[in-house]
C-alpha positions as CSV (number, residue, x, y, z in Angstrom):
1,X,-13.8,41.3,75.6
2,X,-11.5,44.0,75.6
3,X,-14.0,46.3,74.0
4,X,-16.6,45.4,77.0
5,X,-14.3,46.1,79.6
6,X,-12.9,49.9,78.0
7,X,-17.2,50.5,77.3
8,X,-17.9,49.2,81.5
9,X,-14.5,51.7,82.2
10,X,-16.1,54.5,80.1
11,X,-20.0,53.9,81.8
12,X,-18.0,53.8,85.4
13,X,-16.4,57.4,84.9
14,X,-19.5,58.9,83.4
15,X,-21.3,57.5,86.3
16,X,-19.0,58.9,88.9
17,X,-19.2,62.5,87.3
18,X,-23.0,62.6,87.4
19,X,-23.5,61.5,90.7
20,X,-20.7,64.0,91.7
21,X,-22.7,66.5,90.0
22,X,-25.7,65.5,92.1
23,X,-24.2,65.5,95.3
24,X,-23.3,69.6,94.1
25,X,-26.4,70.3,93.1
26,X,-28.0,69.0,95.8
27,X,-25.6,70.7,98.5
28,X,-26.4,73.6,96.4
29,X,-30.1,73.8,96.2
30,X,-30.0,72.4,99.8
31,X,-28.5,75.9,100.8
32,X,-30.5,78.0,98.7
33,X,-33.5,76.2,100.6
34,X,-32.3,77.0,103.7
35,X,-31.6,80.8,103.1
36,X,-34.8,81.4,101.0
37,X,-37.5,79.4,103.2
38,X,-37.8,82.3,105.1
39,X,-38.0,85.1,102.9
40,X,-39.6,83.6,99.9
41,X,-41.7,80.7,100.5
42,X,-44.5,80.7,98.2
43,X,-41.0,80.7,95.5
44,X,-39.5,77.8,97.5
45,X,-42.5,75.3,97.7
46,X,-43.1,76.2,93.6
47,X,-39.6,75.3,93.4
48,X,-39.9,72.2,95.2
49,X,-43.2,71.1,93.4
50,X,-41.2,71.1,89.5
51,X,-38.4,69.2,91.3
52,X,-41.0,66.5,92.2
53,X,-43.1,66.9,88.9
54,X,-39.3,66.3,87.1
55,X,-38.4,63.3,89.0
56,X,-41.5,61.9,88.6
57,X,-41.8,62.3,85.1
58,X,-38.1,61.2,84.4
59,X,-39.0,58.3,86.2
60,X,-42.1,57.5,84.5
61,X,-40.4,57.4,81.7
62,X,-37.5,55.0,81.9
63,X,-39.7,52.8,84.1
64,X,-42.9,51.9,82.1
65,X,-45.7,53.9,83.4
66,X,-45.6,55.4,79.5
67,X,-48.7,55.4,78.0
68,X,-49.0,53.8,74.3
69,X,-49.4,56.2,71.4
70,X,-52.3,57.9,70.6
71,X,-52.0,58.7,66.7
72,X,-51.6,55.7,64.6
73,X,-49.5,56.0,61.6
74,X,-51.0,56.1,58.1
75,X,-51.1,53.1,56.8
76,X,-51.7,52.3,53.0
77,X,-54.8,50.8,53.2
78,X,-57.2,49.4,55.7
79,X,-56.5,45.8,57.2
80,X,-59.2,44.4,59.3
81,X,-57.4,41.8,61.7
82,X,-61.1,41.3,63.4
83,X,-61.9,39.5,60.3
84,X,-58.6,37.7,59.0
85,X,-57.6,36.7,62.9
86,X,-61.2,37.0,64.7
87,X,-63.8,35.7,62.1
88,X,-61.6,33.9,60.2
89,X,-59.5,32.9,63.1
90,X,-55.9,32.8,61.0
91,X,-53.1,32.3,63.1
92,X,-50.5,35.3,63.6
93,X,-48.2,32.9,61.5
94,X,-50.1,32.6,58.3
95,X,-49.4,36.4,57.8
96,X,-46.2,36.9,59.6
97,X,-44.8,33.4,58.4
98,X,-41.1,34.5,60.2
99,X,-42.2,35.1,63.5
100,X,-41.4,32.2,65.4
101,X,-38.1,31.7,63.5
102,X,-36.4,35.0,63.2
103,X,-35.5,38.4,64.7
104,X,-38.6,39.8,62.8
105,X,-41.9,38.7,62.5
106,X,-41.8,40.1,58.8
107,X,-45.1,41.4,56.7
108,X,-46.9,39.6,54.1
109,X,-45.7,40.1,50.7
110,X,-48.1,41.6,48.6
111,X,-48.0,38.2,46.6
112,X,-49.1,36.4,50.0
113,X,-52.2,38.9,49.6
114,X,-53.7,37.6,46.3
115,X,-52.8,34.2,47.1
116,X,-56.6,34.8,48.8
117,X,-58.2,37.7,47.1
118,X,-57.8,36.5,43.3
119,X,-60.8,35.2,44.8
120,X,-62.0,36.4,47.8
121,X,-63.3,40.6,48.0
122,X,-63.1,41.3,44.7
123,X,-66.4,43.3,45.0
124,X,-65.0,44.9,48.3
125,X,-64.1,48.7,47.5
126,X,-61.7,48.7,50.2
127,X,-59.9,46.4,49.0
128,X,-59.3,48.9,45.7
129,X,-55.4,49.8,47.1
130,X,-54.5,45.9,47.2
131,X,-55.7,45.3,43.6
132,X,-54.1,48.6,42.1
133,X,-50.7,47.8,43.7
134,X,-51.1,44.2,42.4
135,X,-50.9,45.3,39.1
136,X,-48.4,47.4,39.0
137,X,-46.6,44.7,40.6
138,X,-45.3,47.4,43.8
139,X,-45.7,46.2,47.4
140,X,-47.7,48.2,49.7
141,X,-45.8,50.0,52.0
142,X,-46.9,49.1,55.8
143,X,-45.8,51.1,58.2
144,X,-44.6,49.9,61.5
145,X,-46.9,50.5,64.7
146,X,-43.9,49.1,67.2
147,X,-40.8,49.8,66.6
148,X,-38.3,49.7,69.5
149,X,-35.1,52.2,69.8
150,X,-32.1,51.3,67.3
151,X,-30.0,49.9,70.3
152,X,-32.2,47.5,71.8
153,X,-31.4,44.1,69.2
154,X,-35.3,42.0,69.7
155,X,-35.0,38.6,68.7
156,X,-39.1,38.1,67.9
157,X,-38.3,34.3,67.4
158,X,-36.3,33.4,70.5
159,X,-39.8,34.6,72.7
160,X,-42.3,32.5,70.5
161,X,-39.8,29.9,71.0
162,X,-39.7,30.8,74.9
163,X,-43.8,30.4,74.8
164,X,-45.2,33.8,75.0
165,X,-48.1,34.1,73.2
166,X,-48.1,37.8,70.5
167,X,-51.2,38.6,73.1
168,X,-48.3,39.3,75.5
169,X,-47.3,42.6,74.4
170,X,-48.9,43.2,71.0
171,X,-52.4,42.8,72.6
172,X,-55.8,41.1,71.7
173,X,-55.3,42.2,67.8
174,X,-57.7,40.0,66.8
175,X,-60.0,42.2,68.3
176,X,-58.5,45.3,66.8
177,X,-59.9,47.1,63.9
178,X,-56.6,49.4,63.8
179,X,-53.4,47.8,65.5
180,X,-52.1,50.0,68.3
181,X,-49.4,49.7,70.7
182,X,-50.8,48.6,74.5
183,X,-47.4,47.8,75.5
184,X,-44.9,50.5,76.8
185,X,-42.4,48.4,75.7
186,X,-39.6,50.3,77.2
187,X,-36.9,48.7,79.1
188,X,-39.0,49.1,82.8
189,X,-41.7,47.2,80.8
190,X,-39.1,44.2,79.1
191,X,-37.0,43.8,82.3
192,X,-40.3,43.8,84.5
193,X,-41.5,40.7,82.0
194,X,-38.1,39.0,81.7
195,X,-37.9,38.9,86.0
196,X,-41.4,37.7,86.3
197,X,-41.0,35.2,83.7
198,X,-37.5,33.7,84.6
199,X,-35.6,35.8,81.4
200,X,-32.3,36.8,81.3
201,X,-31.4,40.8,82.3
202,X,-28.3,41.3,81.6
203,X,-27.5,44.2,79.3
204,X,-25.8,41.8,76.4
205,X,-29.1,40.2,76.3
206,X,-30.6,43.6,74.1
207,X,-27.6,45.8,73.6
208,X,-25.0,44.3,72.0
């Protein structure tokens, strides 16, 4: 508790400085305005125009209106979730077994893999990368598509538990030949779901 309080201190005074800092700056450019409206006004409304561009962009940014990725990261081999959750029609669970019990939905183990294609593809070329790191006995090394900033603590479990479907912010993957983030998944994004949807915003929620 004590530590909360000297943290809520700390955020109080930085808050103060900066918006003292505004007000100067402000006062400032408000008089530099002023005197240069009139003889430089073309170098006045540019001025004004980056201002606004700024502002908006800042805003953009810690308020949602991101847009997801565009690059995808490289992943070790190709995993078709048209066919394992579309054709097929595997729940998200049968892969990510931890996902409505734990912080992470966790990947398959490569063991998980074969469980299926000791049988299944073994004609499939793609599938070459799964059967080469099978036996050498190494996992295949997934990378992450979204990953959320080191402070923000996501408890995947707790909003299974809560009802949301993984359509809610991962997307209609079962429809996706490579995953990609749809999602800004910023905290404009998770605070907009958590007020329509009745969640709790306080900060300890995420960041604690």
């Amino acid at each position: 508790m004590r530590l909360l309080w000297r943290a809520l201190k700390f955020a109080l005074a930085l808050l103060t400085v900066l918006l003292v800092i505004a007000v100067g700056l402000t006062l400032f450019l408000s008089r530099l305005l002023w005197q240069g409206a009139t003889r430089h006004p073309k170098a006045v409304a540019l001025g004004v125009l980056v201002l606004v561009l700024g502002a908006a962009a800042l805003f953009a940014a810690l308020f949602g209106f991101r847009a997801a990725a565009a690059t995808l990261p490289p992943q070790p081999m190709a995993f078709p979730h048209t066919i394992h959750a579309g054709t097929l029609g595997l729940e998200c669970t049968f892969c990510h077994r931890t996902a409505a019990t734990a912080a992470a939905a966790s990947y398959p183990s490569l063991e998980q893999c074969m469980f299926c294609h000791k049988v299944v593809g073994k004609d499939n070329p793609n599938l070459k990368p799964l059967y080469e790191a099978a036996g050498k006995e190494q996992p295949l090394n997934w990378l992450r598509v979204h990953r959320l900033p080191d402070h923000v603590h996501f408890q995947h479990g707790a909003h299974i538990q809560a009802g949301l479907t993984c359509a809610t912010c991962h997307g209609e993957v079962k429809a996706m030949t490579e995953v990609r983030q749809v999602r800004a998944l910023n905290m404009g994004d998770c605070l907009s779901c958590h007020r329509a949807s009745g969640g709790p915003t306080d900060c300890a929620t995420c960041h604690y």
